[in-house]
N, C-alpha and C positions, 0 to 999 in steps of 0.2 A: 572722153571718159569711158572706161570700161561699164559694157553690160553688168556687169556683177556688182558695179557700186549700186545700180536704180532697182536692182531686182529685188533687196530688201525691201525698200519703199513701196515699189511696184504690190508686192503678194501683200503690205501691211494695208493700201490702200482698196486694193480689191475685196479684201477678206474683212477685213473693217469693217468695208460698206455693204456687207450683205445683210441683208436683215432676211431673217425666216419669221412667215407668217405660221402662228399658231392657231391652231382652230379653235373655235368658242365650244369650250366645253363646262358653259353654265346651262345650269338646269333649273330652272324655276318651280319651284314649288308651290302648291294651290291647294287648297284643304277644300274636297265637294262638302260640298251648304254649308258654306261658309263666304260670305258675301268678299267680291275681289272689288280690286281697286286699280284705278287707271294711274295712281302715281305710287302706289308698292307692288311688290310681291311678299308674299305669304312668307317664303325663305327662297333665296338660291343658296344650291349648292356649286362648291366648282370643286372637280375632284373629289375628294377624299374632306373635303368640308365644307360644311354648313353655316349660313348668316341666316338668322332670323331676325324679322324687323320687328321693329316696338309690338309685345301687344298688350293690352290692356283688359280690365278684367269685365269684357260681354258677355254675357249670355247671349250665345249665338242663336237662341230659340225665341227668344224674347225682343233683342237685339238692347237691351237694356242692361248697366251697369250693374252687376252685383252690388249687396249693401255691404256696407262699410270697409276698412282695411282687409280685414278677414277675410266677407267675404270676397272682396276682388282680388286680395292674393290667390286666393284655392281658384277662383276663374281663372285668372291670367294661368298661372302654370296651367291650369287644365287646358288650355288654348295652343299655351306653348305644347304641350304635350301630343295635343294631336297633330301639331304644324309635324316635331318631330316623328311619330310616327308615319305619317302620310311619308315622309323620306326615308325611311325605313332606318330613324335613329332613335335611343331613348335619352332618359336622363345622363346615363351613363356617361356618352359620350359627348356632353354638355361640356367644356375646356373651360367655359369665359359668362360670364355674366355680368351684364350693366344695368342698374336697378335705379330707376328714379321715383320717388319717394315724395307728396307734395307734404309731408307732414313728418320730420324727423323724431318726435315724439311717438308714430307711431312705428319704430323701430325697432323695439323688443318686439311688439306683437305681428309685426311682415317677420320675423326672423323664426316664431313660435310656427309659423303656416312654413315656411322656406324649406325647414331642414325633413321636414317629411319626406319632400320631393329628391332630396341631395342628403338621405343620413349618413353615408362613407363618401367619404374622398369628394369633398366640396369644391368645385371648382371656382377658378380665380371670381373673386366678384368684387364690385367697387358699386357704394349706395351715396347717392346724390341726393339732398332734399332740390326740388324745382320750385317754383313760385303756381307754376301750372301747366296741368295735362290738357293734351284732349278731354273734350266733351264735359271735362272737370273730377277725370277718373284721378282716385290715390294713390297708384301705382301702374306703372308702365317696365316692361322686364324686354330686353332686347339679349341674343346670346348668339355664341357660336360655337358649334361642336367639331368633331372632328374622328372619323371612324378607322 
């Protein structure tokens, strides 16, 4: 058989199996005084976007839950808030929001505290009641932005 029938094969098996190693281009994100943890990070970014993990609404000076839905809605964003500034992003660029919720009744009033932080152009969000949070907090808000 001719050279030129295996040569197709030939260049599809070679080039097929190249694989290019990409560099790790995550950056984890760490909010100073604010207590880190051995199984999250605060937020990685990779690229041009942002995962922030659960957070819920501490007072990181006290290390003690805000009261009621209220107040640990205004905590939590304020948490998220400085996660996103500490990466040099704001609300703004907030795309995606996941909100879980341990009381669906308190749904107007997480929504009355919410739209302060987001009054234009609200980004995708999807709200879950759960049975239960950490430490027995009422709301937990997890996001991802994108600059």
């Amino acid at each position: 058989m001719s050279l030129y029938l295996y040569l197709p094969l030939l260049l599809f098996i070679v080039v097929g199996c190249t694989v290019q190693e990409q560099p790790n281009n995550k950056k984890y994100i760490e909010v100073p005084g604010r207590a880190t943890s051995k199984i999250l990070s605060h937020a990685v970014e990779v690229g041009n976007q942002l995962f922030l993990s659960g957070q819920l609404g501490f007072n990181n000076e006290t290390n003690e839950l805000a009261e009621g839905i209220e107040g640990q809605t205004h905590q939590t964003l304020k948490n998220i808030e400085a996660i996103l500034k500490a990466a040099n992003y704001t609300f703004a660029d907030v795309v995606e929001v996941q909100v879980f919720i341990d009381d669906m009744d308190n749904y107007a009033k997480f929504n009355e505290i919410y739209i302060q932080y987001f009054p234009t152009n609200p980004p995708a969000r999807a709200v879950v009641e759960v049975s239960r949070l950490p430490r027995d907090g009422k709301v937990e808000i997890k996001l991802s932005a994108i600059k």
